[in-house]
N, CA and C atoms as an extended XYZ file, in Angstrom:
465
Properties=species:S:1:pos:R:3:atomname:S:1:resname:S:1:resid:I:1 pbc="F F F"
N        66.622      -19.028      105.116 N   UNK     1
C        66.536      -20.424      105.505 CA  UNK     1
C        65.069      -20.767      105.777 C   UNK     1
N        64.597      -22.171      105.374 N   UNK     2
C        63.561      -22.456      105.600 CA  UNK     2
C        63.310      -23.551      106.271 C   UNK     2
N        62.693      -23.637      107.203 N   UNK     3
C        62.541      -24.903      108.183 CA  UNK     3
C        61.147      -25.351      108.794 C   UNK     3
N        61.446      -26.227      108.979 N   UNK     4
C        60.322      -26.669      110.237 CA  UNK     4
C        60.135      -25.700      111.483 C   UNK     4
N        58.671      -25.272      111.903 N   UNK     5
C        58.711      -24.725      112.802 CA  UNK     5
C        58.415      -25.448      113.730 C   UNK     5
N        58.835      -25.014      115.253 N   UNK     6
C        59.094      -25.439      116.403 CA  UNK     6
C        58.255      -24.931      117.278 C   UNK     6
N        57.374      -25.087      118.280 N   UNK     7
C        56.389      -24.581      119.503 CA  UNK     7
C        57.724      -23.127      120.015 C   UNK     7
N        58.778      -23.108      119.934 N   UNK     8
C        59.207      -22.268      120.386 CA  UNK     8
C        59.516      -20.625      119.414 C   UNK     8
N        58.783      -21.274      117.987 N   UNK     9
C        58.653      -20.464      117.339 CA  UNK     9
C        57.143      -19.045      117.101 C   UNK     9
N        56.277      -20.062      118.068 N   UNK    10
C        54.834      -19.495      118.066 CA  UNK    10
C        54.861      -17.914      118.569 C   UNK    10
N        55.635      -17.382      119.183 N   UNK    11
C        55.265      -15.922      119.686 CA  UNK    11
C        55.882      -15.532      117.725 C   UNK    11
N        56.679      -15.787      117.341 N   UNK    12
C        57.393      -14.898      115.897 CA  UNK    12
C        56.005      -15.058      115.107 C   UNK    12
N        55.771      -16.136      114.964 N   UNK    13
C        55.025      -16.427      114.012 CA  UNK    13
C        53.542      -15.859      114.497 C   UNK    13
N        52.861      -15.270      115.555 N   UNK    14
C        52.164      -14.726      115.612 CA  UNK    14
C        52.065      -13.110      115.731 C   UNK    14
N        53.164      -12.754      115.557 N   UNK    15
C        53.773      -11.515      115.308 CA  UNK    15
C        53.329      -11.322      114.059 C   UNK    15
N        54.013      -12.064      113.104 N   UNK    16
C        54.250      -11.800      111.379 CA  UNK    16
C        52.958      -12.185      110.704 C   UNK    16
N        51.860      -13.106      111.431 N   UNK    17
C        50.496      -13.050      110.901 CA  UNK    17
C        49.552      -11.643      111.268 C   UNK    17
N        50.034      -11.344      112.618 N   UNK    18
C        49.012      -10.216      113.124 CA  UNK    18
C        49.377       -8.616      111.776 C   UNK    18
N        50.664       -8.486      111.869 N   UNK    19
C        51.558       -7.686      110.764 CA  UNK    19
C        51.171       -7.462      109.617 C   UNK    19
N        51.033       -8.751      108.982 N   UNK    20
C        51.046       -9.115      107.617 CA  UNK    20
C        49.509       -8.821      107.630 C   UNK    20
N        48.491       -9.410      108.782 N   UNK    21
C        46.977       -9.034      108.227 CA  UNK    21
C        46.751       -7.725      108.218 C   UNK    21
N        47.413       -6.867      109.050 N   UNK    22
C        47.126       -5.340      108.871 CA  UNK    22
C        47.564       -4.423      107.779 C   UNK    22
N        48.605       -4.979      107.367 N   UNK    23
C        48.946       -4.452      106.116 CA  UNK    23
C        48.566       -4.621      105.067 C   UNK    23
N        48.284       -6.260      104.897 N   UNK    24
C        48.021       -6.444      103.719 CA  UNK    24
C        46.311       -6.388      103.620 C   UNK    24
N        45.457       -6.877      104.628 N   UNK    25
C        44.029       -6.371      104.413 CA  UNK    25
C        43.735       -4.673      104.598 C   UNK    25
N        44.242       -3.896      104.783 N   UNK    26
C        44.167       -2.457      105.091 CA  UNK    26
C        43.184       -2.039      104.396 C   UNK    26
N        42.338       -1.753      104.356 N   UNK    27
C        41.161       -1.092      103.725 CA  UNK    27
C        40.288       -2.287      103.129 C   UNK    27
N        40.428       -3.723      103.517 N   UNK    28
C        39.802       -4.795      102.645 CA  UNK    28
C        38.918       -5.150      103.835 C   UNK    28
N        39.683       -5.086      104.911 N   UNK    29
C        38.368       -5.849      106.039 CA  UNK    29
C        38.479       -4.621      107.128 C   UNK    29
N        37.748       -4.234      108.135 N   UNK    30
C        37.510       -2.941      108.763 CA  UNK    30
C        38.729       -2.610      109.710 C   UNK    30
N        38.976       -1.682      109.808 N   UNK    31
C        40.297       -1.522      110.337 CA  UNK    31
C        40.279       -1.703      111.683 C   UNK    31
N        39.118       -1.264      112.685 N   UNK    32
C        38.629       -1.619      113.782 CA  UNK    32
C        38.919       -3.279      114.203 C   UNK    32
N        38.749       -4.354      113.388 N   UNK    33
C        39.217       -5.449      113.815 CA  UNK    33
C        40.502       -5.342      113.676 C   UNK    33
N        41.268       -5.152      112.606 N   UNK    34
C        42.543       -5.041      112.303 CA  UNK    34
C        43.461       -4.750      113.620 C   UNK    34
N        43.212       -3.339      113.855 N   UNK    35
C        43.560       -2.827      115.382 CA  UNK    35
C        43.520       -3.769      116.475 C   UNK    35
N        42.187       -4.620      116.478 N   UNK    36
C        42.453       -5.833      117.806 CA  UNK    36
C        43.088       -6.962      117.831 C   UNK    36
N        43.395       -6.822      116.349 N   UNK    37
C        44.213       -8.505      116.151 CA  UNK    37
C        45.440       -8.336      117.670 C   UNK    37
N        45.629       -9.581      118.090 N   UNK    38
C        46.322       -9.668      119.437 CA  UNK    38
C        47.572      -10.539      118.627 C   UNK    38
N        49.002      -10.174      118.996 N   UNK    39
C        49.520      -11.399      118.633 CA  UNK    39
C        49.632      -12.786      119.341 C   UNK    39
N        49.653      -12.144      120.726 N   UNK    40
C        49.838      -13.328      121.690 CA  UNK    40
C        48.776      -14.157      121.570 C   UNK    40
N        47.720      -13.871      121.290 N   UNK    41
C        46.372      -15.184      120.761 CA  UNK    41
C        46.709      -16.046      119.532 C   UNK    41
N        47.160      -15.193      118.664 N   UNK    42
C        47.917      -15.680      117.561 CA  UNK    42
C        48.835      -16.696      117.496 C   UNK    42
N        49.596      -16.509      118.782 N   UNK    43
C        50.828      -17.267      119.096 CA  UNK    43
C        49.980      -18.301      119.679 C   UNK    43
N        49.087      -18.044      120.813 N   UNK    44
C        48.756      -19.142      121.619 CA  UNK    44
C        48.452      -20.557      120.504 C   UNK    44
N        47.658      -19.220      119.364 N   UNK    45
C        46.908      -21.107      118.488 CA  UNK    45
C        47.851      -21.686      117.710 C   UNK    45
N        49.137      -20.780      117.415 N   UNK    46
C        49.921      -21.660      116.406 CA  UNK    46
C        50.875      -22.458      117.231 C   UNK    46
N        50.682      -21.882      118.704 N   UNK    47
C        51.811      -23.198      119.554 CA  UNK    47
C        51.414      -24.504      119.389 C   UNK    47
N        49.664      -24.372      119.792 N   UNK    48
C        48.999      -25.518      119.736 CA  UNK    48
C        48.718      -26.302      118.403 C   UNK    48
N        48.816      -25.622      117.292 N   UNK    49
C        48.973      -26.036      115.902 CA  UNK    49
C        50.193      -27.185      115.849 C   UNK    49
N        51.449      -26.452      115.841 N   UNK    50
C        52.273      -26.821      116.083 CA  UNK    50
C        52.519      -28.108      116.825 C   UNK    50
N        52.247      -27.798      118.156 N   UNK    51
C        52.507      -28.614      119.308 CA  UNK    51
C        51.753      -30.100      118.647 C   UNK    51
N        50.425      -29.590      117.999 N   UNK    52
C        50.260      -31.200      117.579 CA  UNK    52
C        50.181      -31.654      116.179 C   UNK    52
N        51.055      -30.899      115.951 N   UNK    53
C        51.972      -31.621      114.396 CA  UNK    53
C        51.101      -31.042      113.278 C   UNK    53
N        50.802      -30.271      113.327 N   UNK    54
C        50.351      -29.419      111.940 CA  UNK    54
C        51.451      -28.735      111.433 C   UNK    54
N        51.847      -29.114      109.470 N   UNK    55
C        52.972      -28.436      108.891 CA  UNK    55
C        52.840      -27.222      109.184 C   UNK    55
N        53.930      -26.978      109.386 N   UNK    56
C        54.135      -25.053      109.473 CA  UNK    56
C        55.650      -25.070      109.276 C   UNK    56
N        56.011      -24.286      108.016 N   UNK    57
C        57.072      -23.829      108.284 CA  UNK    57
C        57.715      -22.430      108.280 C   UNK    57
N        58.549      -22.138      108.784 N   UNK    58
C        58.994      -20.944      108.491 CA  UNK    58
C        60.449      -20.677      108.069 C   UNK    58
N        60.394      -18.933      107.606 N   UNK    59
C        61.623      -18.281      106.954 CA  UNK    59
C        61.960      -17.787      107.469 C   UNK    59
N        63.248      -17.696      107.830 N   UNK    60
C        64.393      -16.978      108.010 CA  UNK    60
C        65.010      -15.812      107.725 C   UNK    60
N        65.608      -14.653      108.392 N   UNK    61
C        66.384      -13.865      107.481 CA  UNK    61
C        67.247      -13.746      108.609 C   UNK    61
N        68.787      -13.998      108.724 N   UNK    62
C        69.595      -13.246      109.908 CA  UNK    62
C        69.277      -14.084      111.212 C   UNK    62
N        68.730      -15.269      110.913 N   UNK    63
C        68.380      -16.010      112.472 CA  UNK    63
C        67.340      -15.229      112.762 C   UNK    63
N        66.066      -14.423      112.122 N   UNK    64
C        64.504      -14.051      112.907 CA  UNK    64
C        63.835      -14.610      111.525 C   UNK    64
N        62.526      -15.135      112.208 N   UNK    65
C        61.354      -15.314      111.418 CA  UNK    65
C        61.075      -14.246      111.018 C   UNK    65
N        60.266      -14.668      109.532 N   UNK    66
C        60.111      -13.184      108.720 CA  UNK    66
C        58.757      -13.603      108.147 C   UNK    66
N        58.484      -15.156      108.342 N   UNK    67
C        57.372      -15.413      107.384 CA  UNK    67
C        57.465      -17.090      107.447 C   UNK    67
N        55.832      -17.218      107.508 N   UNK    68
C        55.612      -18.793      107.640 CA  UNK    68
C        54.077      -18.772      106.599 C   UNK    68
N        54.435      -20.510      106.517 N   UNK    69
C        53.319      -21.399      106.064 CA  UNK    69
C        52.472      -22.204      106.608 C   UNK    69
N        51.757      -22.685      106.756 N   UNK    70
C        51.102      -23.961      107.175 CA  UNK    70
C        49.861      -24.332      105.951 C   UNK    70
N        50.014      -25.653      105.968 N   UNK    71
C        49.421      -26.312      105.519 CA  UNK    71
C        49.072      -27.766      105.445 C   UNK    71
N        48.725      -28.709      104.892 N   UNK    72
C        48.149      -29.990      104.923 CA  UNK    72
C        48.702      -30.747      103.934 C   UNK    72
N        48.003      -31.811      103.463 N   UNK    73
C        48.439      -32.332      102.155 CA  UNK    73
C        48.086      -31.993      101.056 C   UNK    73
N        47.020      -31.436      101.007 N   UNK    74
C        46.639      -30.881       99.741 CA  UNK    74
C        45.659      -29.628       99.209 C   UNK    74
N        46.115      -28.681      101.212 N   UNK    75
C        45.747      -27.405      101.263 CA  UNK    75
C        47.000      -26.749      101.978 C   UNK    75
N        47.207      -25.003      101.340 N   UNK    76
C        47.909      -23.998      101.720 CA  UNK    76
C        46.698      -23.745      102.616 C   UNK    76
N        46.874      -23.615      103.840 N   UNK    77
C        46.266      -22.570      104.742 CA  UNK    77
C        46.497      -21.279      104.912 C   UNK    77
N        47.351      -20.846      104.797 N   UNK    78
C        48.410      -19.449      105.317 CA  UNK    78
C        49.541      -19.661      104.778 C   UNK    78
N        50.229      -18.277      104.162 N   UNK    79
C        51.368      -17.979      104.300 CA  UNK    79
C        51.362      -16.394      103.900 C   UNK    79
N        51.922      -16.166      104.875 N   UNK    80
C        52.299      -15.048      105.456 CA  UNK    80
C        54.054      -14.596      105.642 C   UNK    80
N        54.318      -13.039      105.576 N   UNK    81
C        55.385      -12.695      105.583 CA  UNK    81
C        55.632      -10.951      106.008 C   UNK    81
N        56.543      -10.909      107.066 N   UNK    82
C        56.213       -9.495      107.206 CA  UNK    82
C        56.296       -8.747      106.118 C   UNK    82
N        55.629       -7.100      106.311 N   UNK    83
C        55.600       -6.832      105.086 CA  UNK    83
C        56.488       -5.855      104.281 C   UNK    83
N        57.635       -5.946      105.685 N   UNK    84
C        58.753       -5.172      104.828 CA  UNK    84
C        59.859       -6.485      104.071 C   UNK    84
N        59.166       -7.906      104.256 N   UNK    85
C        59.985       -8.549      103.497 CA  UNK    85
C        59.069       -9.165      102.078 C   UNK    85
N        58.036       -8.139      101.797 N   UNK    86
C        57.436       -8.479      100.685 CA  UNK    86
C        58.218       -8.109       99.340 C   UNK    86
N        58.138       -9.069       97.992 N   UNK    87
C        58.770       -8.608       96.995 CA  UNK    87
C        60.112       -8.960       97.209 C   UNK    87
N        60.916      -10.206       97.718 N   UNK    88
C        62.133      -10.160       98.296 CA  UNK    88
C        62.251      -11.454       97.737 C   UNK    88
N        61.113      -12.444       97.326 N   UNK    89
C        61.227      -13.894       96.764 CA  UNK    89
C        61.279      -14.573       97.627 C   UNK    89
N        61.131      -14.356       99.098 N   UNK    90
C        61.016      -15.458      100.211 CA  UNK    90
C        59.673      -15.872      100.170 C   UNK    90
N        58.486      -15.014      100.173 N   UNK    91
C        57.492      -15.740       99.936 CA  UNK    91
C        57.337      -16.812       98.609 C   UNK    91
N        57.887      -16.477       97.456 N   UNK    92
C        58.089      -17.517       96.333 CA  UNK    92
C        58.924      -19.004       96.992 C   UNK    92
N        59.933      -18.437       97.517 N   UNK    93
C        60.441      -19.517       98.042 CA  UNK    93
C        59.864      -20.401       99.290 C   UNK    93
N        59.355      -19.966       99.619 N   UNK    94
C        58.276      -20.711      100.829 CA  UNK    94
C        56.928      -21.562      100.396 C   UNK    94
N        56.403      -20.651       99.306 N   UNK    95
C        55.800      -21.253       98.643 CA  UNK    95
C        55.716      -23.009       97.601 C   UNK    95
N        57.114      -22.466       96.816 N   UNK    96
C        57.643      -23.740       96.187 CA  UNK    96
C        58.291      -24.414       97.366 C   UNK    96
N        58.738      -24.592       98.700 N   UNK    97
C        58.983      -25.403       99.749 CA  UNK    97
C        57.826      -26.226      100.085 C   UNK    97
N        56.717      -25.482      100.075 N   UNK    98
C        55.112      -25.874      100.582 CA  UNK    98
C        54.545      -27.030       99.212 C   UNK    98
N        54.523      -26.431       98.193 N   UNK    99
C        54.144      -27.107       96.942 CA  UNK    99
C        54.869      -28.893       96.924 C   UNK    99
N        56.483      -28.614       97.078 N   UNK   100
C        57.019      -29.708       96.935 CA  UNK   100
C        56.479      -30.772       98.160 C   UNK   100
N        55.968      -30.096       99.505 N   UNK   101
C        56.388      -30.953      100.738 CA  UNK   101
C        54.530      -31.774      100.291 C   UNK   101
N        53.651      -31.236       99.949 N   UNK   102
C        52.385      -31.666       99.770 CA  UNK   102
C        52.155      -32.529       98.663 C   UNK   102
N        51.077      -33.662       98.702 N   UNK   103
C        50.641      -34.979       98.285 CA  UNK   103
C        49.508      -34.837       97.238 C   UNK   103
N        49.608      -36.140       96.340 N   UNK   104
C        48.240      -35.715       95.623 CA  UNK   104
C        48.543      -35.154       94.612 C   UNK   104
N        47.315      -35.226       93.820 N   UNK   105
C        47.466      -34.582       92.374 CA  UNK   105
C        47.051      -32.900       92.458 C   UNK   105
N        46.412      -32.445       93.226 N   UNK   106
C        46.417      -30.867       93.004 CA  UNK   106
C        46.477      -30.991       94.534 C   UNK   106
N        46.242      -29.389       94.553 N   UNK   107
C        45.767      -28.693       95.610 CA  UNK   107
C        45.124      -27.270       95.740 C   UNK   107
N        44.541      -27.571       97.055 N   UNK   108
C        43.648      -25.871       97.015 CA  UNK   108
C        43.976      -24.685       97.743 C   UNK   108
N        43.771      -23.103       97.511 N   UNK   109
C        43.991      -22.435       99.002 CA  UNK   109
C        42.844      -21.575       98.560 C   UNK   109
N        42.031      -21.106      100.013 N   UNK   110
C        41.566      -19.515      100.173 CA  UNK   110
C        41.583      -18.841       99.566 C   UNK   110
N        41.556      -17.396       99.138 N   UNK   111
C        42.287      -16.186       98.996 CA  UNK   111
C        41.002      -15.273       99.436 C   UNK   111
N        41.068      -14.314       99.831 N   UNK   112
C        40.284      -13.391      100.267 CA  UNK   112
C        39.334      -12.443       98.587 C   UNK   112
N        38.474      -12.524       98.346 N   UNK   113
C        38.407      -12.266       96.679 CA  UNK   113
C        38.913      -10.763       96.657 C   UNK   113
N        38.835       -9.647       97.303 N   UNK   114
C        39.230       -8.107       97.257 CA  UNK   114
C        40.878       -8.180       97.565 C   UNK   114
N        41.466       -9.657       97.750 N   UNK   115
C        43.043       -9.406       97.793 CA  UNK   115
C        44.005       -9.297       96.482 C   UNK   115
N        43.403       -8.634       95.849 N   UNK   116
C        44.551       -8.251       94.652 CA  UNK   116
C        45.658       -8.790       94.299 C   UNK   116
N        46.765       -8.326       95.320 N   UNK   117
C        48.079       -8.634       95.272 CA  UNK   117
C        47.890       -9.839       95.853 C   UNK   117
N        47.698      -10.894       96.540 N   UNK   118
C        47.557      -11.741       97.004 CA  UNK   118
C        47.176      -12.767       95.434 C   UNK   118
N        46.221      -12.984       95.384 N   UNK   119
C        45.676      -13.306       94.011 CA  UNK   119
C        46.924      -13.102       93.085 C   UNK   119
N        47.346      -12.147       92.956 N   UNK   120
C        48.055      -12.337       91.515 CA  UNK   120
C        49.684      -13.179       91.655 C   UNK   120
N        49.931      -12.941       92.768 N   UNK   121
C        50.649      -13.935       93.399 CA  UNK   121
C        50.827      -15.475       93.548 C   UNK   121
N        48.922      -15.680       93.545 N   UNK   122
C        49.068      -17.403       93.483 CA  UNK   122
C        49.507      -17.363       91.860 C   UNK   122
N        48.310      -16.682       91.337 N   UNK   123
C        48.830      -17.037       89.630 CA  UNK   123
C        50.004      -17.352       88.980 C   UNK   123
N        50.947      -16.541       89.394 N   UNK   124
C        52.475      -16.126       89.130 CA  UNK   124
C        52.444      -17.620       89.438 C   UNK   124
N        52.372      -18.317       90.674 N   UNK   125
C        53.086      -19.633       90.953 CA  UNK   125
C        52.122      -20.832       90.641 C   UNK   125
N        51.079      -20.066       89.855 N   UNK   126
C        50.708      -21.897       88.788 CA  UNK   126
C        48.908      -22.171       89.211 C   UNK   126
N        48.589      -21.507       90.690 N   UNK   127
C        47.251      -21.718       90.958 CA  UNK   127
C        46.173      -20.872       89.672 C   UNK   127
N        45.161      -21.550       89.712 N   UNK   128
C        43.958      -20.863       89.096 CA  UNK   128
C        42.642      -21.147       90.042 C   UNK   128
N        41.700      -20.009       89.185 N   UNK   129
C        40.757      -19.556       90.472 CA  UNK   129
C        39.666      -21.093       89.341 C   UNK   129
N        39.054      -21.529       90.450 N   UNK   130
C        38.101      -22.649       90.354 CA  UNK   130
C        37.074      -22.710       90.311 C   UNK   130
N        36.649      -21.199       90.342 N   UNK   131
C        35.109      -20.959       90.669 CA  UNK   131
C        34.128      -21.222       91.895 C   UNK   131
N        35.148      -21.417       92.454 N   UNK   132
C        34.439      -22.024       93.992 CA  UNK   132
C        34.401      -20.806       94.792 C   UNK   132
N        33.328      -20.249       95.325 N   UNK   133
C        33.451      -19.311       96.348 CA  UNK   133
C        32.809      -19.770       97.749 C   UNK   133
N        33.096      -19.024       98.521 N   UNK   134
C        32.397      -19.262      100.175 CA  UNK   134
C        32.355      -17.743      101.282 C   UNK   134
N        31.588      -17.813      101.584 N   UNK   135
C        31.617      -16.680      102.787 CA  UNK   135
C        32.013      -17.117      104.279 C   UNK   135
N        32.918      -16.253      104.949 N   UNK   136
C        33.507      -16.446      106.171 CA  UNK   136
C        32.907      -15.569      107.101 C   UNK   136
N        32.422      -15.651      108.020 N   UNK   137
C        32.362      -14.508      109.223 CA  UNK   137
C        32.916      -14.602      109.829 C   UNK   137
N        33.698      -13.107      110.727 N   UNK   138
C        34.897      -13.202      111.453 CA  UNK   138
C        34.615      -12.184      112.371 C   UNK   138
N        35.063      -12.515      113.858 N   UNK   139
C        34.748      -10.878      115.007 CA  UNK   139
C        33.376      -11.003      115.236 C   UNK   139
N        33.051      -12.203      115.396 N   UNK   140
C        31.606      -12.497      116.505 CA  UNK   140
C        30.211      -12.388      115.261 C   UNK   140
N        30.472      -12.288      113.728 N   UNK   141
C        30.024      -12.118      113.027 CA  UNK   141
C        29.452      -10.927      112.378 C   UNK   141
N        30.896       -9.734      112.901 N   UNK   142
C        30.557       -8.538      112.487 CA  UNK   142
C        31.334       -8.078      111.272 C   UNK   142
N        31.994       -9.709      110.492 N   UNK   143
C        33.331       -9.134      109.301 CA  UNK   143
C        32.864      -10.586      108.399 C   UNK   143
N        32.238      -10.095      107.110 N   UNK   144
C        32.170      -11.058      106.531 CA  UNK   144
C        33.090      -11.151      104.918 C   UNK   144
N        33.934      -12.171      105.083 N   UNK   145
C        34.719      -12.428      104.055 CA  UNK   145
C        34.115      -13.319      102.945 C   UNK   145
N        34.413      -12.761      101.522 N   UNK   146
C        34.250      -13.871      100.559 CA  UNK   146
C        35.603      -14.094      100.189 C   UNK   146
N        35.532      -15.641      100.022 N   UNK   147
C        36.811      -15.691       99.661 CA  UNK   147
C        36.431      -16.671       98.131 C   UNK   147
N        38.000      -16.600       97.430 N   UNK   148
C        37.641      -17.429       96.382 CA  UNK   148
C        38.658      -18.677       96.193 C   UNK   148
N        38.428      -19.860       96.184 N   UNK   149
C        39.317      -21.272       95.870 CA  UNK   149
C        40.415      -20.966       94.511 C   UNK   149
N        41.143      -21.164       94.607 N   UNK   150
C        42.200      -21.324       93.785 CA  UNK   150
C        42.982      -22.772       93.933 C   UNK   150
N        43.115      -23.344       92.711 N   UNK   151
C        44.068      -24.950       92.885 CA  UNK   151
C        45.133      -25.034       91.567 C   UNK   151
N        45.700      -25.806       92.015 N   UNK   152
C        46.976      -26.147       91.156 CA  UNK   152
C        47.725      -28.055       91.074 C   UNK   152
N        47.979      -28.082       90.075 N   UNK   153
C        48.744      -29.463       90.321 CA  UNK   153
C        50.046      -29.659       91.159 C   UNK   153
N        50.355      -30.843       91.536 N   UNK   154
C        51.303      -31.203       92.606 CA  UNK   154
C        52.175      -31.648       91.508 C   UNK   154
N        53.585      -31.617       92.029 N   UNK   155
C        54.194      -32.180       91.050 CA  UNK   155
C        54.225      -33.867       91.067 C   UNK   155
C-alpha cells in the first residue's frame, strides 16, 4: 500500500533512510559516517518535512513502512526502501506513484555518480543522465559527493 505520509510516520521513515544509506552507499561514502547516521535525527527532519506539507509518501508491507519518497513538483528528492525489500517492485511502484503525483513537463533527481544500482534503476524507469553534475559536502565537510542530474518527462 502506498500513501500519504503522516508526522506520525517520521520515526519509520527515518529508520528506512538511515538503513537504506548504509547499505546501499557501503563502500561509496566512508563507512565512519555511515556508522553515525542517527535515525532519530532523521526522524526529527522528516517530522518537520512533513509537518509542513512536503510530499512524502510511503510503502507499506503488512501495516510497517518499508520505504518512502519525497518530492516536489518537478523533483524526486529521495526514495528509499529497506534493503531487504529491494528487488520486490515496491520501489518501481513508488516510483510510478511519485511520477504520476508530479507537474510539468519533465523532471529531475540527484543520484550519487558511484551509485550503480541506483542509476540503473532510474534508467529502467525512463530518466536519463543530463550531463549536469554538482558536488555535495556532507559531515562538517569531511564527505564529498558528486552527484549526477538525471530527468525524464511527466506524463
Amino acid at each position: 500500500m502506498i500513501r500519504p505520509a503522516t508526522v506520525a510516520d517520521a520515526d519509520a521513515i527515518g529508520e528506512v533512510h538511515v538503513r537504506s544509506w548504509q547499505a546501499a552507499y557501503e563502500g561509496l561514502i566512508p563507512a565512519d559516517f555511515l556508522a553515525r547516521l542517527s535515525a532519530s535525527s532523521r526522524a526529527a527532519a522528516w517530522a518537520r518535512r512533513i509537518g509542513d506539507g512536503g510530499p512524502v509518501l510511503v510503502v507499506e508491507e503488512e501495516g510497517v513502512v518499508v520505504g518512502f519518497a519525497a518530492f516536489g513538483p518537478s523533483q524526486l528528492y529521495a526514495l528509499y526502501l529497506l534493503p531487504e525489500f529491494w528487488g520486490r517492485g515496491l520501489g518501481r511502484a513508488l516510483h510510478d506513484r511519485v511520477v504520476a503525483e508530479m507537474s510539468g513537463d519533465s523532471a529531475i533527481l540527484w543520484v550519487l555518480a558511484t551509485n550503480e544500482r541506483a542509476k540503473a534503476f532510474y534508467v529502467r524507469q525512463g530518466w536519463v543522465d543530463d550531463d549536469a553534475r554538482q558536488t555535495e559536502t556532507i559531515d562538517d565537510g569531511r564527505v564529498t559527493l558528486e552527484e549526477m542530474r538525471y530527468r525524464r518527462p511527466l506524463p
